[in-house]
N, C-alpha and C positions, 0 to 999 in steps of 0.2 A: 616213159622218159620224156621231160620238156623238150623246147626246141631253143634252150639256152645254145651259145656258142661254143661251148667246150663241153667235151668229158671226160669220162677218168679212164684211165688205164686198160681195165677191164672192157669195158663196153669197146675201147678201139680194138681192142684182142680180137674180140667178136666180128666188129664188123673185117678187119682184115683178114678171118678166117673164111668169112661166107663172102670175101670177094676171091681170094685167093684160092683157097680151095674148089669152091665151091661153083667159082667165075660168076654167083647174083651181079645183076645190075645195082649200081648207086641208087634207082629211083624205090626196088624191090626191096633193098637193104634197109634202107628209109623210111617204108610204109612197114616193114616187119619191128624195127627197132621204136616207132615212132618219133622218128627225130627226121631233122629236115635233109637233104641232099648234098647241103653245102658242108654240116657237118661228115656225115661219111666221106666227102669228096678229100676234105681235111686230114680225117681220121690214114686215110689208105696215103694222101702226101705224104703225112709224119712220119709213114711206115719205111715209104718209098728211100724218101731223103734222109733218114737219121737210121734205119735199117731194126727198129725199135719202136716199140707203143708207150714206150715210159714217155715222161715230159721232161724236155734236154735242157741244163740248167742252162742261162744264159751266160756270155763271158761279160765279166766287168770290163770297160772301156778303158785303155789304158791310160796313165796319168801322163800330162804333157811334160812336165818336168820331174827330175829324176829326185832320189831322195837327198841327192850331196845336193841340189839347188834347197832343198826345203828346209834344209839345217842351213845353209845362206840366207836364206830371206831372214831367218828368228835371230843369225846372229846381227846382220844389220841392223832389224828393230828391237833388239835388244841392245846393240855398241849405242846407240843416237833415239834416245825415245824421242828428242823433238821429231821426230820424223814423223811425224805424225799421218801422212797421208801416203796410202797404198801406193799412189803413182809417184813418190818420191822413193820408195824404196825399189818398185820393178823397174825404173831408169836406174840406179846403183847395180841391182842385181844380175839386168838382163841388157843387151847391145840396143838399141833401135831397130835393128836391120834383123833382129830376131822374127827367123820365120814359121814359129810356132804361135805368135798373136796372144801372146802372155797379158791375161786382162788383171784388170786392179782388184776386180770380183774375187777373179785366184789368189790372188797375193794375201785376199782379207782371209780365206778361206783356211789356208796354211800356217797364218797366225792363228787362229780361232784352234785350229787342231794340236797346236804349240802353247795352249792358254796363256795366248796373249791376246785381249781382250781389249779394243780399244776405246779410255778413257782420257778423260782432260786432267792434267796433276793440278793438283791443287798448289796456289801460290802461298808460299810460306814464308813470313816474313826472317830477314839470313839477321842471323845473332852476331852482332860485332866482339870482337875481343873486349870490347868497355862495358857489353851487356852481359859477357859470362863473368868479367869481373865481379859487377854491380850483383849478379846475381850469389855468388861466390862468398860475399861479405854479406847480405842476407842472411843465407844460409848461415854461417859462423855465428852471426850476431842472436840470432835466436835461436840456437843447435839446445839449448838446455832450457827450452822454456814448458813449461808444464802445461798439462791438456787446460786448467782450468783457465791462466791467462793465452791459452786460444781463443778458447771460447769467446773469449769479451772482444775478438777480431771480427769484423763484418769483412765479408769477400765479398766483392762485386766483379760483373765483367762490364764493365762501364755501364751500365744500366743507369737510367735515370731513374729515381725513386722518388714519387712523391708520399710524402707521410700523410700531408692534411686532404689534400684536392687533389683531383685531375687535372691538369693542362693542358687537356682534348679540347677540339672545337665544339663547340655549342652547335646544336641544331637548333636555326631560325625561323 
């Protein structure tokens, strides 16, 4: 056996049986199992303190804020997407004098698990009533026109086109 820092189940079986039983020293244990001292010494703690040779799961750390705060934060940044920045919605959310140290980090964290994802909206120019009109009598005006006089339509998105030449600069 190496003299990595852990081992399995088994082998602590072992060594807790030839200390317990058997009362061998840690250093006898050691030189019989080929593993180093600090391990054994480990091995019979985990015994000691957890009363077990298995490997004791750890506990999750519990969360600072409850679940009724984390459906709060998504509906804030869902009521107000300008909101755009963490620490304007944990000043909404949470008092100042809050003394659990509610960072902006969390704030992103609970949107992120709420996929809300933070992006910039795009600006879109707003349609007047005289541009849905204008568009409205368009539409009417060539509701019955056939694919062929489509065709003879060129669309552009303002693109400048030239037919003959470029209007690039010259390299001099």
């Amino acid at each position: 056996m190496g003299k990595n820092k852990s081992c399995d189940a088994s082998t602590r079986q072992i060594i807790v049986n030839l200390h317990m039983d058997h009362k061998w020293a840690y250093r006898r244990i050691a030189e019989r199992l080929n593993c180093s001292v600090k391990k054994v010494f480990n091995a019979i703690d985990h015994y000691k303190t957890h009363g077990t040779v298995e490997n004791i799961l750890r506990k999750v750390r519990p969360r600072k804020i409850s679940p009724r705060e984390d459906t709060l934060i998504v509906r804030v940044a869902k009521k107000d997407p300008s909101k755009g920045s963490n620490f304007q919605i944990k000043n909404e959310v949470f008092s100042p004098d809050d003394p659990r140290n509610i960072s902006s980090r969390l704030i992103r964290r609970r949107l992120v698990e709420a996929k809300l994802f933070e992006r910039i909206s795009r600006k879109v120019p707003l349609l007047t009533k005289q541009h849905r009109k204008k568009r409205l009598l368009f539409a009417k005006k060539y509701v019955n026109w056939t694919v062929q006089e489509w065709k003879k339509v060129l669309f552009s998105d303002e693109t400048k086109i030239n037919m003959m030449w470029s209007w690039t600069r010259s390299e001099d």
